[in-house]
C-alpha positions as CSV (number, residue, x, y, z in Angstrom):
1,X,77.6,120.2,166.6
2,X,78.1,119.0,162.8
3,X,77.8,121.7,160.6
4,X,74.7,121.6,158.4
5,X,77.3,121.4,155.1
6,X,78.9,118.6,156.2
7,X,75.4,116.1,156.0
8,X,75.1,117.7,151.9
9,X,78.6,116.9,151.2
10,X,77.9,113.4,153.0
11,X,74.4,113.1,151.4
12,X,76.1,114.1,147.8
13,X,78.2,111.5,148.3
14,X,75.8,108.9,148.8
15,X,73.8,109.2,146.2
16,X,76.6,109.6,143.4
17,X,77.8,106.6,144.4
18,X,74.3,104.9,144.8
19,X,74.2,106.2,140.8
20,X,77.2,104.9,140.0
21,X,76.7,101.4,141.4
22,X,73.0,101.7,139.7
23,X,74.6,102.4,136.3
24,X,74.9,98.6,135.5
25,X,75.1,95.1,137.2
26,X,79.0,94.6,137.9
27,X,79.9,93.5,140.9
28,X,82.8,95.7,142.8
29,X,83.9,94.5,146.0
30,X,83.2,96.3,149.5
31,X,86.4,98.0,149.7
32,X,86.1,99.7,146.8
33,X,83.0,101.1,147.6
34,X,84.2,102.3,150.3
35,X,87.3,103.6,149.0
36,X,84.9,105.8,146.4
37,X,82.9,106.9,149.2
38,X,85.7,108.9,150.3
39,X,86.9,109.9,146.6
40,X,83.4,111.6,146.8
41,X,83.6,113.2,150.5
42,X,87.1,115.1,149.7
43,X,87.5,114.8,145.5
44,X,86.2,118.4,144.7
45,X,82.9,118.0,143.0
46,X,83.2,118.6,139.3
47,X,80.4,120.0,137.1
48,X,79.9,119.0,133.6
49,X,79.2,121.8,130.9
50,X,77.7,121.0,127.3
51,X,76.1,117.8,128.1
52,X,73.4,118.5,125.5
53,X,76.1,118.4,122.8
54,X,75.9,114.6,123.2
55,X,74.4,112.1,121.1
56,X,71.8,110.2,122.4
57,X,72.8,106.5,122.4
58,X,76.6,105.6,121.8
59,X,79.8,108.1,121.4
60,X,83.5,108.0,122.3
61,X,84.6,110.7,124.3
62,X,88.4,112.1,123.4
63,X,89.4,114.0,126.8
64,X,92.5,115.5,128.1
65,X,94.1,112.9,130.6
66,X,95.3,115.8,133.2
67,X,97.3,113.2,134.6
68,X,94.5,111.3,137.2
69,X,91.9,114.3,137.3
70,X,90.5,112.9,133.6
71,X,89.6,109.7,134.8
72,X,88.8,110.3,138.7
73,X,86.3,113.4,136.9
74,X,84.9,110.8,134.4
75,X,84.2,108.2,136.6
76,X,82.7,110.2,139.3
77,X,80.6,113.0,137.6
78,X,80.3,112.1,133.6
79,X,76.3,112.0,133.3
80,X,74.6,108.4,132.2
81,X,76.1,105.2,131.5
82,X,79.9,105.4,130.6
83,X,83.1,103.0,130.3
84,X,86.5,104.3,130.4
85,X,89.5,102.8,128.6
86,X,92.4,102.4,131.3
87,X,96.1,100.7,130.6
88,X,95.8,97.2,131.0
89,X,99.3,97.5,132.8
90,X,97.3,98.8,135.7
91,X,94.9,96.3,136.3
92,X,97.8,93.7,136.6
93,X,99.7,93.1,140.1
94,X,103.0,92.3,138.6
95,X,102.9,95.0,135.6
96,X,101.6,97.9,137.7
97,X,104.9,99.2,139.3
98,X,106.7,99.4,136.1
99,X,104.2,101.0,133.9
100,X,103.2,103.6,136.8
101,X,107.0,104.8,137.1
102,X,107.6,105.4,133.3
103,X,104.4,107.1,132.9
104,X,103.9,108.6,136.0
105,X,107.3,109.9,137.6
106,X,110.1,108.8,135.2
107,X,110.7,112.6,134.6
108,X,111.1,113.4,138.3
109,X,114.7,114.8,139.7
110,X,117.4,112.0,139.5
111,X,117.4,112.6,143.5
112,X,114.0,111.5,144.2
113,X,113.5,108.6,141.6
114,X,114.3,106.2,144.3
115,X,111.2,107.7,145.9
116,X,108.6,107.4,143.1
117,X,110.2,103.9,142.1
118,X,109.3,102.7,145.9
119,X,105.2,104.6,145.7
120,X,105.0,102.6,142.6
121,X,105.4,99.1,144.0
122,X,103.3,100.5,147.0
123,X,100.2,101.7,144.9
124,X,99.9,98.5,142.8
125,X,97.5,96.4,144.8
126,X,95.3,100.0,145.4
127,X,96.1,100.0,141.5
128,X,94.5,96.9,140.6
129,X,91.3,97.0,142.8
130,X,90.3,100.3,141.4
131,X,90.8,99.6,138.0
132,X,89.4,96.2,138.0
133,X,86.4,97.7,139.9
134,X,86.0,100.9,138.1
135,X,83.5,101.1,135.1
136,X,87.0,100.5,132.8
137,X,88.0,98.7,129.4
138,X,91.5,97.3,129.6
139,X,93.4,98.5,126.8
140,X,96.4,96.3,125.3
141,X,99.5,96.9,123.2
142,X,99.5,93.1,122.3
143,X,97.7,90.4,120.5
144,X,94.6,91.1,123.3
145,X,94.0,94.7,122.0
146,X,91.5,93.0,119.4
147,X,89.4,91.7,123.3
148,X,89.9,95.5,124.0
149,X,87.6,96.6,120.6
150,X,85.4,93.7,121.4
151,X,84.2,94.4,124.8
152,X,84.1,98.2,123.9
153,X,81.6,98.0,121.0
154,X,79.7,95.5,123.0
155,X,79.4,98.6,125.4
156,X,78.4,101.0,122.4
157,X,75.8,98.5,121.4
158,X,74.6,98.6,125.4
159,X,74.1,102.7,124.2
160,X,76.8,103.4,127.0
161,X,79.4,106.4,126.2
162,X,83.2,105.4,125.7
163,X,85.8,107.4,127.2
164,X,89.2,107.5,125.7
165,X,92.6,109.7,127.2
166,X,94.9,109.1,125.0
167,X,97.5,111.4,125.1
168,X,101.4,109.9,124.9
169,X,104.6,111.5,125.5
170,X,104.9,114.3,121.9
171,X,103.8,117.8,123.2
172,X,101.1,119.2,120.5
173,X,100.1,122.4,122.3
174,X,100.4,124.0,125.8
175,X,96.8,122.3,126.4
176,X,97.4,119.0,124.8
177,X,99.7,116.2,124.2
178,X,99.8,114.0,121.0
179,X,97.4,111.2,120.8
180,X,97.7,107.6,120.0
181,X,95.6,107.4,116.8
182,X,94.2,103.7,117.0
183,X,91.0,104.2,119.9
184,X,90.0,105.8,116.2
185,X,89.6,102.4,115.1
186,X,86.3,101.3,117.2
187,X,84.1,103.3,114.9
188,X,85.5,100.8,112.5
189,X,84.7,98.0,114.6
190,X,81.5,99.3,115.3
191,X,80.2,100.1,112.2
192,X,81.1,96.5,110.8
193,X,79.1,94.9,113.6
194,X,76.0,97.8,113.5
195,X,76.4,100.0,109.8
196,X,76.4,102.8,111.8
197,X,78.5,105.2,111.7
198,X,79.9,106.8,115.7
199,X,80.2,110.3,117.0
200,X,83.3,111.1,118.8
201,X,83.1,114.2,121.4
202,X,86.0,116.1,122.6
203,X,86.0,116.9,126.2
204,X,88.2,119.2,128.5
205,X,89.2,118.5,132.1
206,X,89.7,121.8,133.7
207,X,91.0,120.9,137.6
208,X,91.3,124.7,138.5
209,X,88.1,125.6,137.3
210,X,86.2,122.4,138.4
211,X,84.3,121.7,135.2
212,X,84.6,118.7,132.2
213,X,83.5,120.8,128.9
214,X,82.4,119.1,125.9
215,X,82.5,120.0,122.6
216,X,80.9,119.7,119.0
217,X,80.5,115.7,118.1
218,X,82.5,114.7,115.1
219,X,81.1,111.7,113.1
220,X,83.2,108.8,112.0
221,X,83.3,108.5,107.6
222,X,83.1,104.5,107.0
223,X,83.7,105.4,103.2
224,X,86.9,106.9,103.6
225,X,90.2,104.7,104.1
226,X,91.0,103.9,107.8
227,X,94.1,105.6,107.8
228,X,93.3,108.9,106.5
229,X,89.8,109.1,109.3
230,X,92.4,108.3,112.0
231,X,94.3,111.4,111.1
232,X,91.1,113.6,110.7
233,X,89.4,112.5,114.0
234,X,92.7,113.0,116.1
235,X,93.1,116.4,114.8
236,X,89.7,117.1,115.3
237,X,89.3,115.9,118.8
238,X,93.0,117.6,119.3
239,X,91.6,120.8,117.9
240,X,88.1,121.1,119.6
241,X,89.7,120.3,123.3
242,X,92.4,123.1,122.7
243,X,89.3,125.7,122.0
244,X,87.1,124.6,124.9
245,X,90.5,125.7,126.7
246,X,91.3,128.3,125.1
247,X,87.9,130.1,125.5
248,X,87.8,129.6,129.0
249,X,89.1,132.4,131.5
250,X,92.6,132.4,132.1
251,X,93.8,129.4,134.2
252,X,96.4,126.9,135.0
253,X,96.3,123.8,132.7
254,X,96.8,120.5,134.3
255,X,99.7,118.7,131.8
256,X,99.4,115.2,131.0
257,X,102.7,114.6,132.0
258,X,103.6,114.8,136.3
259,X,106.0,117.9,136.0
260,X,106.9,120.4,138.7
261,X,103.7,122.8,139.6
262,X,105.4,125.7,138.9
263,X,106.0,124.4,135.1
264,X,102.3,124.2,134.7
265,X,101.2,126.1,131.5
266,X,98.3,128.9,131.5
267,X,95.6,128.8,128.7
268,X,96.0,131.2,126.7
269,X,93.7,132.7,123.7
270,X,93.0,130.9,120.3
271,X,94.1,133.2,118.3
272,X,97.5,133.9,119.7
273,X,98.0,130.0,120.0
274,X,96.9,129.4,116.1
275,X,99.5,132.4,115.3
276,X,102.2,130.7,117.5
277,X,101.2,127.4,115.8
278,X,101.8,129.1,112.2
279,X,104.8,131.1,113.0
280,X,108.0,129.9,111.2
């Protein structure tokens, strides 16, 4: 006999993926669909805390990567109609091996790289159909990164929420790696196609505990020069994700980068990170 708990986890499933095909008319092809199914059936479910804190209509939300919990969370279980921004590298057969190494498991044992080298090339066509069918803006070093502010103020305009992990390889806490200033740069986009001037919200993944947290919005300044908002949003959105974590209970923080498990940091309390932060 099927225990009773399985047919809620099974009808659970259902229906966030019914929601999540609902949330707009793009087409995604039958393996993916059936590839989320089962992302839903064994992904642990993941509650969202602070969703009133969002602005109605259009916001970028700054999260924590936690190496593939941010995304698979934000796809799954972020409420209404969202986008996420994903590496373009991944949405590309050829590019997908060589960009998932460096980011993924280029700081693995010497002994093992031939391992993670070989799972690279073997993950990029599952790469590019989940990207490509995922509710994802592909984000570009190049000339095309102007295509990348395009489509995503076209999705602001749409009143969908834009979700940005952009944490790169400079440690800035023992939550948080630094981020990459220019996803900054769409409120500027946006507010020269609208004159309105965007919210961004910072959210924490927290894989232990379960739960994305958001935080206070921040609104973008169109007076003030593009260089010196970059700076204040980042160390805004850096700032309120580091206190969601640190007012949590104590837990183990999922790094952005793929280290060994037993390198994993713990939270720890705001004060005593501010006074390690200050310390000569």
């Amino acid at each position: 006999m099927i225990p009773s708990h399985f047919w809620r986890i099974l009808f659970r499933c259902v229906r966030a993926a019914a929601a999540g095909d609902a949330m707009d008319d793009k087409k995604t092809s039958v393996f993916y669909k059936i590839l989320k199914f089962f992302v839903l059936l064994f992904y642990p479910k993941i509650r969202v805390e602070g969703a009133e804190k969002l602005p109605e209509g259009p916001a970028v939300v700054v999260g924590n990567h936690s190496q593939l919990h941010g995304p698979i969370a934000s796809e799954l279980y972020f409420p209404g109609k969202h986008w996420i921004w994903c590496a373009g590298q991944m949405m590309e057969l050829k590019e997908v091996a060589a960009y998932a190494y460096e980011d993924f498991w280029s700081f693995k044992p010497r002994r093992s790289r031939w391992y993670y080298k070989l799972c690279a090339h073997l993950i990029a066509p599952l790469s590019v159909c989940i990207f490509n069918n995922a509710h994802t803006i592909a984000v570009r070093r190049d000339s095309r990164l102007l295509s990348t502010f395009r489509e995503t103020v076209a999705r602001l305009q749409e009143g969908a929420k834009v979700i940005v992990f952009p944490e790169h390889n400079v440690r800035y806490s023992n939550i948080l790696y630094e981020f990459e200033q220019n996803f900054v740069d769409t409120a500027r986009f946006y507010y020269k196609k609208t004159g309105q001037e965007l919210s961004f919200v910072p959210m924490y993944m927290a894989p232990k505990l379960k739960t994305l947290y958001l935080g206070e919005p921040v609104r973008f300044n169109a007076q003030a020069p593009i260089q010196e908002e970059r700076q204040r949003i980042c160390q805004a959105m850096a700032e309120g994700i580091t206190r969601l974590a640190c007012s949590l209970p104590e837990h183990t923080v999922v790094p952005y980068r793929n280290i060994p498990k037993r390198l994993y940091p713990k939270n720890i309390p705001y004060e005593v990170y501010a006074h390690e932060q200050s310390a000569p």
